[in-house]
Every structure is written in C-alpha cells, then in structure tokens.
N, C-alpha and C positions, 0 to 999 in steps of 0.2 A: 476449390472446396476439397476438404480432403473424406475423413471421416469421423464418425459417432456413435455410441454407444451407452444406455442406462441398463445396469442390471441389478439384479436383485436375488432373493431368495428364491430359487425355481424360472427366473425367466434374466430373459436379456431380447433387447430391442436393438438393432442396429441399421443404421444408414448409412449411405455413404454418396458423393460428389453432391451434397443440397448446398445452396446456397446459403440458407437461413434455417439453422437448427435449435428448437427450444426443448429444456427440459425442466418439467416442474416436480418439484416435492410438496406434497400434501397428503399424504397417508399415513404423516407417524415416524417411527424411528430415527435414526440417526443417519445423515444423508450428507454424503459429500460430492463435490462436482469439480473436475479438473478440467483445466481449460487452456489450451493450448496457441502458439501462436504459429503463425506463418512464418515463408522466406521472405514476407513483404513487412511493410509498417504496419506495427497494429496496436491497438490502443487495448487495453484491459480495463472497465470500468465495476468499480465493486460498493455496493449499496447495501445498507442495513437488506433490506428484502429482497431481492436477486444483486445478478453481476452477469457481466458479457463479457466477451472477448469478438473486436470488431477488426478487420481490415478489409483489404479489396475483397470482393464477391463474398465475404466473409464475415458471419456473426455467430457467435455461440453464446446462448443465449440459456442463463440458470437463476429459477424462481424459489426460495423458502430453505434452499441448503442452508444445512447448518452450519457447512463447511466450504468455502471455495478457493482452490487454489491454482493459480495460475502462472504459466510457466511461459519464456520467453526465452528459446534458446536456437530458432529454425534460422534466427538473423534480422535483417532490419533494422530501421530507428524505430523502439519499443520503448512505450510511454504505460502504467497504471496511473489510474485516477478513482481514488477511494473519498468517499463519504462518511460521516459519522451517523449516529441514531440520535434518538432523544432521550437516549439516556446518558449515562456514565462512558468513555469511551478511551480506549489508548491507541496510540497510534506508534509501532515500532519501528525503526529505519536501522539497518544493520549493513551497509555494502550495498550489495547487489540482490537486498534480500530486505524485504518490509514487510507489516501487520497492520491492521487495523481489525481490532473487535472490541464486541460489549455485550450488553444483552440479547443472545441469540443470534448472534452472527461472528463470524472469524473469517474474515477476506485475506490472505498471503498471495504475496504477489514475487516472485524470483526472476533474476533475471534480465530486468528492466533497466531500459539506457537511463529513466527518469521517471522518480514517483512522484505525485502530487495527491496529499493525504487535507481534504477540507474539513473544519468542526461548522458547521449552519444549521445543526438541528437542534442544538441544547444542549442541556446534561453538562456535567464537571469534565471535559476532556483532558485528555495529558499527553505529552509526546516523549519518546525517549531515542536518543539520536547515540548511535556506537560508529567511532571511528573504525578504521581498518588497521591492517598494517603497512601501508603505507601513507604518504602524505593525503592531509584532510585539511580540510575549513571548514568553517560551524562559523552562520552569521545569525544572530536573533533580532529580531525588534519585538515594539508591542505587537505586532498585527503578524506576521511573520516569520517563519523559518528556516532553513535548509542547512544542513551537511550533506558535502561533495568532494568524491576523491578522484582516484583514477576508477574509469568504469562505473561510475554512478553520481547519483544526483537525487537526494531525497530531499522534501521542500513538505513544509504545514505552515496552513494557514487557519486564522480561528481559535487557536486551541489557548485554554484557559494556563495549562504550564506546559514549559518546556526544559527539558535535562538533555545536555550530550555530557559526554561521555570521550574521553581518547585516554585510551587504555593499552590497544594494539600494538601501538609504537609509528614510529615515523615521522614526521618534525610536524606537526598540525598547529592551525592556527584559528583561535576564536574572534569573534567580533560582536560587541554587543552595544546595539543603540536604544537611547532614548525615549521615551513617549514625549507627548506635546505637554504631560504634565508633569508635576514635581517627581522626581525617580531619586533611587538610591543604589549605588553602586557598591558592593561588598569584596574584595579582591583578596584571597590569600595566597598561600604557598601552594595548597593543593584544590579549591573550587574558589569559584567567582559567581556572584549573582548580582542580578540586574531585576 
C-alpha cells in the first residue's frame, strides 16, 4: 500500500499505507480521480458510475468522478477493463493509450499491457481502433474486436460499430470475418467494410 489523497478548494485529506482506499464524489462540481498502479499485477476496472485500480493488498477505489484516469507505469502484467453506460458510448484504443466515455463519465486508461472495452448496457456504441508506428493487426468479427502491436493489445466486444485506422506507418495487417448471416464485403484502394 502506498499512498492517497482528495483535495479540494480549502482542504485536502491524506492517507497513507491502508489497504483499501475509497473516494466518493457527490457534492457538485467537476471531479477528477487518478489512479495509479503498483510494481505488481494490477487490474484497472472503469464503469459508467465509479472505477478502481485493484492488485495485491491493493484497491483504490473512485465513485461519481467525472473524470478517471488511470496510469500503469510502476511495472507488472497490467490489464484495464472498461464498461459502457446505457447510453450512447465510444470506445478509443490508441497504443498504449485507450477511452471509453459517454454521458457523464470519461474513463482513460495509459499504460496498459491489455485493454478490454465491453458494450452490455445499450445505447448506440462505437469503437475506433488507431495503429501505431510500428507493425499492427486489426481483427473484427460480428461479436468482436482487437488491434495489437508491439506493447499493447486493445480488444471490444459488443459494440454496435467498429473503425481502425493504420495511418502511423509500419506494415499492418487487417482481418475481417463473417456473421453466421448473409454479410457484404466492400474492399477498395483506401477502406474496406464488412
């Protein structure tokens, strides 16, 4: 356990070596909560209405931010795992650097050996997947997603559409499969849709 802190306009609260630290927002303005990781394995979970950061002897734990963002740089194999809301939601994967927001919530997540972004709440989801500059793979199906380079691994599942993107450079490769229904496959010189 390391340490914690919420401050504010005139005050600040600080802890330090607890095992299990929560911080809630409910009085108003605009609130954001950073969330950090260990030298160990730690998982980042981010939800419409809080998000934690979990490992050994280890949880930090943030309710009604507007904002959470969570950083993965102390070591370890380091995993987020985002949620959508019931409404409208996008999901960004960028490297070593993902989003997921909609109404009322903005979860970022840096950092990470591997995101995993779900849609299970409703609302019109959408994902948008950016290569790097080096080599990438982009695989889609109907149920399904991930682009993966060197140093990451971004993966959605659920979401109503999916866009990548290889713009960066580096020899990247897409894959795109099937439903179990009738599909249409559209291929040019510059996009391809499935």
């Amino acid at each position: 356990p390391g340490y914690a802190y919420l401050r504010g306009a005139g005050f600040q609260n600080y802890v330090s070596s607890f095992d299990d630290v929560r911080a809630y927002a409910t009085e108003g303005g605009i609130d954001r909560a950073y969330l950090f990781d260990s030298s160990g394995n730690d998982t980042f979970f981010g939800r419409s209405a809080d998000a934690y950061m979990q490992g050994t002897n280890l949880i930090s734990y943030a309710s009604g931010f507007d904002r959470v963002i969570a950083y993965a740089t102390a070591g370890g194999i380091d995993r987020a795992v985002m949620y959508d809301s019931q409404g409208n939601d996008i999901f960004i994967g960028r490297g070593d650097t993902a989003y997921l927001y909609g109404p009322g919530f903005y979860n970022f997540a840096r950092g990470f050996d591997r995101v995993y972004a779900y849609a299970i709440y409703g609302g019109y989801d959408a994902v948008s997947f950016t290569d790097t500059a080096g080599n990438d793979t982009f695989l889609g199906r109907s149920f399904d997603a991930y682009m993966a380079g060197s140093g990451y691994y971004n993966f959605s599942k659920g979401f109503d559409r999916v866009y990548a993107y290889a713009t960066a450079g580096g020899t990247d490769r897409a894959v795109t499969q099937d439903s179990a229904g009738n599909d249409t496959f559209i291929g040019t010189s510059t996009y391809s849709l499935m």
